[in-house]
C-alpha positions as CSV (number, residue, x, y, z in Angstrom):
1,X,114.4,-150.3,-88.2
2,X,112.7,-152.7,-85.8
3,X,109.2,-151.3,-84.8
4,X,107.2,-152.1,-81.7
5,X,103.8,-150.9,-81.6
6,X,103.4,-151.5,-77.4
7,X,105.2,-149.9,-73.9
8,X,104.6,-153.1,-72.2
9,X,106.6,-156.4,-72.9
10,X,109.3,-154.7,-74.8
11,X,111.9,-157.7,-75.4
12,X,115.4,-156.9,-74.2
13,X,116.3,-155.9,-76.9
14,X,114.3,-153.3,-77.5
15,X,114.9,-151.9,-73.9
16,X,117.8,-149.7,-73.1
17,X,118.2,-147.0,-76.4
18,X,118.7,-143.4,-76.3
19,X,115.0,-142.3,-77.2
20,X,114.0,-138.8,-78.7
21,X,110.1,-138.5,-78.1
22,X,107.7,-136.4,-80.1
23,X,105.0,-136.1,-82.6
24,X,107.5,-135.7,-85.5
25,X,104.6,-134.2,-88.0
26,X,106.9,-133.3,-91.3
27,X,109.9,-134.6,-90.1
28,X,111.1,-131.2,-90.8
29,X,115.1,-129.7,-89.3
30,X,113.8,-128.9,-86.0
31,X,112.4,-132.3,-85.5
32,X,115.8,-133.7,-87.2
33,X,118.5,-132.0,-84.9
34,X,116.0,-133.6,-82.2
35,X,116.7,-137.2,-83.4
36,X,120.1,-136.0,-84.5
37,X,121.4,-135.1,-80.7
38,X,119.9,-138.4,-79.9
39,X,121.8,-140.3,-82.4
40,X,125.2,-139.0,-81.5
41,X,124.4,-139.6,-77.6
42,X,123.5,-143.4,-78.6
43,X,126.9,-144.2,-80.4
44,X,128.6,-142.6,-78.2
45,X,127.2,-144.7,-75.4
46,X,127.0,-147.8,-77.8
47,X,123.1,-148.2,-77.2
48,X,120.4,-148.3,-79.8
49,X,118.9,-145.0,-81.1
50,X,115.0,-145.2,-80.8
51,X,112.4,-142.7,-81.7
52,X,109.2,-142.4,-79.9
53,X,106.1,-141.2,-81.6
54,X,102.2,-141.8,-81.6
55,X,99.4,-142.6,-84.3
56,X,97.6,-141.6,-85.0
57,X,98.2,-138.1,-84.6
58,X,97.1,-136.5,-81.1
59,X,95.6,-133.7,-82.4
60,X,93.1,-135.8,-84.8
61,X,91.8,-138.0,-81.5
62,X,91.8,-134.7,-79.1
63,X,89.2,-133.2,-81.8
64,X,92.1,-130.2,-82.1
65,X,92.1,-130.7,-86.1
66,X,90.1,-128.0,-87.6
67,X,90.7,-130.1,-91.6
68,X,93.3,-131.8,-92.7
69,X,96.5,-131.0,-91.3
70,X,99.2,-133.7,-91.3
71,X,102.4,-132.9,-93.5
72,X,103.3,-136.1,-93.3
73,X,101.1,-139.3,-93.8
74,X,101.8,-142.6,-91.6
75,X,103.8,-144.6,-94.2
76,X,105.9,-141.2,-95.5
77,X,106.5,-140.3,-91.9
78,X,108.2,-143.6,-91.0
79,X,110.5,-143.8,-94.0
80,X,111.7,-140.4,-93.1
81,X,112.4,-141.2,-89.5
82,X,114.2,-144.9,-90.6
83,X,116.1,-142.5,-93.0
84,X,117.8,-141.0,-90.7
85,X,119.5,-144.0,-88.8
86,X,116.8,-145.0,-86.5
87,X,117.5,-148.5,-84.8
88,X,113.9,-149.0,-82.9
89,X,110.7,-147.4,-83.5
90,X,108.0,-147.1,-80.7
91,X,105.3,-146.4,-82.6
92,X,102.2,-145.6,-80.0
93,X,98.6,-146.1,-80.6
94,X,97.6,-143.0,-78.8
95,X,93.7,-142.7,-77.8
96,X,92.2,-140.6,-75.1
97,X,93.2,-143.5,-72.6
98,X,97.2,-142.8,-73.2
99,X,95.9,-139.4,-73.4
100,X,94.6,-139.6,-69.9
101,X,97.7,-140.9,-68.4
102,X,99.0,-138.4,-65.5
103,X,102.6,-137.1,-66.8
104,X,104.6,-138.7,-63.9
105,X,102.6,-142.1,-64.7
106,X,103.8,-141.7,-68.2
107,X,107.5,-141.7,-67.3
108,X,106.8,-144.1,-64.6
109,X,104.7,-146.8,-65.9
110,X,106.0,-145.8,-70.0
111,X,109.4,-144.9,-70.5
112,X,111.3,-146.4,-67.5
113,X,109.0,-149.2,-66.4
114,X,108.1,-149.8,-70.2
115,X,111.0,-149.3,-72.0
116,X,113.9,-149.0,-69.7
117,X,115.0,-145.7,-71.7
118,X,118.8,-144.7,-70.9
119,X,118.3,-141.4,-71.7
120,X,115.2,-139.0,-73.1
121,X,115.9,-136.5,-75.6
122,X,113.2,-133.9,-76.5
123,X,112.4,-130.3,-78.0
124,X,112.6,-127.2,-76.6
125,X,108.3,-127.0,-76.3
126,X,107.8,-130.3,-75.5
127,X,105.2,-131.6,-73.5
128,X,103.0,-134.9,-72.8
129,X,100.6,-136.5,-70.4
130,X,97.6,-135.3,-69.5
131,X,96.7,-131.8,-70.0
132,X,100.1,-131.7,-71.4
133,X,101.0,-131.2,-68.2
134,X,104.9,-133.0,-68.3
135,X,107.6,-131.1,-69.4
136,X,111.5,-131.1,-69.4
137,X,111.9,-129.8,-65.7
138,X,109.3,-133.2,-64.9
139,X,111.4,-135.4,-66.6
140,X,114.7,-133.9,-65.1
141,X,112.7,-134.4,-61.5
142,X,112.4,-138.1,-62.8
143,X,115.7,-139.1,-63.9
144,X,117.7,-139.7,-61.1
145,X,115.2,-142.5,-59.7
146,X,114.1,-143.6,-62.9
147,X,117.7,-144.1,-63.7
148,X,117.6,-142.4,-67.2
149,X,119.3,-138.9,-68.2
150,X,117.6,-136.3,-70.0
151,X,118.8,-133.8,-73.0
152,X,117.1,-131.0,-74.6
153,X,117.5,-129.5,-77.4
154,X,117.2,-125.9,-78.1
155,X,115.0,-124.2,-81.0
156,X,116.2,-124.7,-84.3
157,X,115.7,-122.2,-86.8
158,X,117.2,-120.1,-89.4
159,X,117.3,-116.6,-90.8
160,X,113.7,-117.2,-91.8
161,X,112.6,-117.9,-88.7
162,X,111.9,-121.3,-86.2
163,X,111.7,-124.5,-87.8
164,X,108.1,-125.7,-87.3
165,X,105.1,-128.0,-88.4
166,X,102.4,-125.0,-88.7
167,X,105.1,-122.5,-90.6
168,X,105.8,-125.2,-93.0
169,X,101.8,-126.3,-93.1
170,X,101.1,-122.5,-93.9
171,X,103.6,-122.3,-97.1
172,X,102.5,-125.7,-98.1
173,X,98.7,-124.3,-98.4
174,X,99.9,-120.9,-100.1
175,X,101.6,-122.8,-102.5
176,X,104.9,-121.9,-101.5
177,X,106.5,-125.3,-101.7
178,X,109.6,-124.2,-102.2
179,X,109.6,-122.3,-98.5
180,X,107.9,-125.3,-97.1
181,X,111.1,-127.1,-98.3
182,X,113.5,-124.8,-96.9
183,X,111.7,-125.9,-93.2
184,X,111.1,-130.0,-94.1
185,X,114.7,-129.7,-95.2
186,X,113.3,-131.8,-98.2
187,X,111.1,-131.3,-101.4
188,X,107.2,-132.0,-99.5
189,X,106.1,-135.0,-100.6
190,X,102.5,-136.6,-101.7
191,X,102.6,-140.6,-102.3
192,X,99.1,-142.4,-103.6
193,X,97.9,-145.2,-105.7
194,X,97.5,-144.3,-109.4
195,X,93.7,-144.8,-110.0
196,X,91.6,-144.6,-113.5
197,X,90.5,-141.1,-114.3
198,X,88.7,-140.0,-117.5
199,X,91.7,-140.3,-120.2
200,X,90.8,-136.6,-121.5
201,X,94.8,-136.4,-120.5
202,X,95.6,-139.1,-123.6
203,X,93.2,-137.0,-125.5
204,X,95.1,-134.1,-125.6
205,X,98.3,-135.6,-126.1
206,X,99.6,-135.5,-122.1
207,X,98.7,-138.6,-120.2
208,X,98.8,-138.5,-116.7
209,X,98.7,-140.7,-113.7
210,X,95.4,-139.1,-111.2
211,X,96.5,-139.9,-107.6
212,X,93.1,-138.6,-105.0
213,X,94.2,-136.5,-102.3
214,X,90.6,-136.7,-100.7
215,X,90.7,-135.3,-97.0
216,X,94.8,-134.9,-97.0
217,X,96.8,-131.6,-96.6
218,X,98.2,-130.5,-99.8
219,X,99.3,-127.3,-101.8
220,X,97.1,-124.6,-103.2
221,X,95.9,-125.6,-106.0
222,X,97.9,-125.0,-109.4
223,X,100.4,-126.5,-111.9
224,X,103.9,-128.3,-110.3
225,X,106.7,-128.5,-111.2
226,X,108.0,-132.1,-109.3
227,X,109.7,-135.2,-109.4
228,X,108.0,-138.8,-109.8
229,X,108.9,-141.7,-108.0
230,X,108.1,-145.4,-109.4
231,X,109.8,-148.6,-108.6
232,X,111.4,-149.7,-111.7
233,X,110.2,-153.7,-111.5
234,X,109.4,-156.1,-108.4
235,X,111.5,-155.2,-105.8
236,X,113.8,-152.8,-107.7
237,X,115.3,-149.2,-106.9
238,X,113.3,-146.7,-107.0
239,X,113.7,-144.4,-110.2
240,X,113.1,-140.3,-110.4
241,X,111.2,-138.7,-113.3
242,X,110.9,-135.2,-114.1
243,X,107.3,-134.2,-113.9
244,X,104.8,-131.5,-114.1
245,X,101.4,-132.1,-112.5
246,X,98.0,-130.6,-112.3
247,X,96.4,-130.1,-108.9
248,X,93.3,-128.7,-108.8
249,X,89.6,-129.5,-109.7
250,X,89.5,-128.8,-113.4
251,X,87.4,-125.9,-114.3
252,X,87.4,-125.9,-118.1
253,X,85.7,-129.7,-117.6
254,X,83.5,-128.5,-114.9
255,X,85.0,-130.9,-112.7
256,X,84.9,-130.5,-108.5
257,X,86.5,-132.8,-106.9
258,X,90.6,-132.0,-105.9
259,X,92.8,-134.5,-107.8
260,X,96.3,-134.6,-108.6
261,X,97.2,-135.6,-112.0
262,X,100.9,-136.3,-113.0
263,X,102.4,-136.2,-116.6
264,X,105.3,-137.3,-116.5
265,X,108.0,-136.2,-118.9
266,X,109.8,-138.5,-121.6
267,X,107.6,-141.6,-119.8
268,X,105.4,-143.9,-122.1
269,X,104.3,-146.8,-120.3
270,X,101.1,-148.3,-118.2
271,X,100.8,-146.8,-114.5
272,X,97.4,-147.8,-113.1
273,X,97.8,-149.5,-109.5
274,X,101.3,-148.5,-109.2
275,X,102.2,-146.7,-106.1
276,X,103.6,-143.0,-107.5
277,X,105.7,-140.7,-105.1
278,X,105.2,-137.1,-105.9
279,X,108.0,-134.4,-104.5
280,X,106.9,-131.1,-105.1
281,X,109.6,-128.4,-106.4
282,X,108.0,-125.2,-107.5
283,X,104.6,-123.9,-108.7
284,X,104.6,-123.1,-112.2
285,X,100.9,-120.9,-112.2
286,X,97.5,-120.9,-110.0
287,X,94.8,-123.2,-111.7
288,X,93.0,-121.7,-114.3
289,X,89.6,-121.8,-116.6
290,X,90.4,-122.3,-120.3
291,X,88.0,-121.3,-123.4
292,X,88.3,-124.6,-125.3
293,X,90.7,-127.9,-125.6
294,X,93.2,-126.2,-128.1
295,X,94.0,-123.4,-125.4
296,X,94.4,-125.6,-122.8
297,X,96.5,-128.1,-124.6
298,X,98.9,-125.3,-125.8
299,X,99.3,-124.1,-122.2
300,X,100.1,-127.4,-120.9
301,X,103.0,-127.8,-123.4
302,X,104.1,-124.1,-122.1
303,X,103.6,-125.5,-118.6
304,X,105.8,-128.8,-119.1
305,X,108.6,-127.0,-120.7
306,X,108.7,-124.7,-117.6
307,X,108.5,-127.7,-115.4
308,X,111.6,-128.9,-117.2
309,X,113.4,-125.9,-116.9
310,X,113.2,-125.3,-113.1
311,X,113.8,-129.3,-112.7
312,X,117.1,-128.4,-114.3
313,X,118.0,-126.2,-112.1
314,X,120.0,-126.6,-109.0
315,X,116.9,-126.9,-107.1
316,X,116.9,-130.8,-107.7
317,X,115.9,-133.0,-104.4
318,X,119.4,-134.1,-103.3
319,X,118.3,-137.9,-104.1
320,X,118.2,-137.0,-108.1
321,X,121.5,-136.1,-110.1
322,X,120.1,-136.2,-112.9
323,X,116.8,-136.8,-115.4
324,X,116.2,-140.3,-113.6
325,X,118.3,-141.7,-111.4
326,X,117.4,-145.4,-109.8
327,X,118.3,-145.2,-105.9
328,X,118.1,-147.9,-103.3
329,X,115.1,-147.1,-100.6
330,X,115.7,-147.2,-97.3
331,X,112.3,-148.6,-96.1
332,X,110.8,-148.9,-92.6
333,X,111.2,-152.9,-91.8
């Protein structure tokens, strides 16, 4: 996926694709049959399929955010998107200056004058410019002179209801990780570097690698059930392994600060600096006090075997057939 970070002095190359536009927060179905309608426009035209999005997120520079909110961080949002067939990203540094750009200038000057875009394809609420003030009926009015066509696609959903960045944010926070994976159309997924903690997790027999999740979204805190990802040597697949995590601030150590700390199953080896990728499967229990070492050590070996239970189920992420499984990731280039 070839990524170009500016509108103006797109090579000719990059000029010409079928482009869906949006935020893209979570990557989730709705967002997917958005990219997906684009993708089966662009082969059948034989021109490149291109994804238009902005960082950071609009919402964090328009002071909207209210806490941390984004489902999906920069680096896990991109791999999703070259995941599903992407040929160009325009990836948009969007700051109140693009966010002051009239609507008509933003198809104008942007997409046709920019890009060159062959055809737009967008949500069913989309909106952009200032004030939000462009819409599908703006672009339509646009197309014929800008000599670009334009698609939209109608609200995805299912019998749970529309498929949408807040609903999925709201299960995530509940703990529901499971319903926020029924919306992503994926397990949610955390990635961090694996960073020294206090090794009371080597103490009690369970050693864990602590990733921070300092001013990031995550699930209420509890015990997980999930799935770790580690590359298995320089430049090597990456390889799944069953898992059951901790997040939370650790009561019985008086501890405050949120942190996430992974044990992962049948694993013995040396993890700090390592980049871990956690997909979340199921919460196993809410975070709890316990009255001594010997309680919480026995509840963590009750907590592992039920991690290993539901990871046995048939509620494994679709990349994992099995225990571990090495697979070959398809990165953002």
């Amino acid at each position: 996926m070839r990524i170009h970070r500016h509108w103006r002095d797109v090579p000719s190359e990059g000029r010409g694709a079928v482009v869906a536009i949006g935020n893209f927060d979570g990557v989730h179905l709705g967002h997917q049959a958005v990219i997906s309608d684009a993708r089966r426009i662009a082969r059948a035209a034989g021109a490149p399929l291109a994804v238009l999005t902005f960082e950071p997120h609009p919402r964090q520079v328009l002071g909207r955010a209210d806490g941390p909110f984004r489902l999906t961080p920069f680096r896990i949002k991109l791999r999703e998107i070259a995941e599903l067939g992407v040929d160009i990203l325009y990836l948009l540094r969007f700051d109140l200056n693009l966010a002051a750009l009239p609507a008509d200038e933003f198809i104008d000057r942007l997409l046709v004058g920019g890009l060159g875009v062959s055809h737009v394809v967008v949500g069913y609420d989309f909106a952009f410019g200032r004030g939000r003030g462009g819409n599908f009926a703006l672009l339509q009015k646009h197309a014929e002179a800008g000599g670009y066509r334009v698609s939209q696609v109608s609200v995805a959903g299912s019998d749970h209801g529309i498929y949408s960045a807040s609903e999925a944010r709201a299960r995530l926070t509940t703990g529901d990780v499971a319903g926020a994976a029924q919306i992503l159309g994926r397990p949610w997924e955390f990635e961090g570097r694996v960073q020294h903690g206090e090794r009371r997790g080597h103490q009690l027999g369970f050693a864990t690698a602590n990733l921070s999740v300092a001013g990031m979204l995550h699930p209420a805190l509890g015990v997980y059930a999930l799935w770790a990802g580690l590359r298995s040597g320089a430049g090597g697949g990456l390889e799944w392994w069953p898992a059951v995590a901790n997040l939370g601030r650790r009561p019985t150590f008086g501890e405050n600060e949120v942190l996430l700390e992974v044990h992962i199953l049948d694993f013995d080896g040396d993890l700090y600096g390592q980049r871990l990728r956690a997909r979340f499967v199921a919460r196993v229990r809410p975070e709890q006090r316990f009255d001594g070492l010997d309680a919480l050590k026995a509840q963590i070996a009750r907590d592992s075997a039920r991690a290993r239970e539901i990871l046995s189920a048939d509620n494994i992420p679709e990349s994992v057939s099995g225990a571990t499984k090495s697979t070959t990731e398809s990165a953002a280039r």
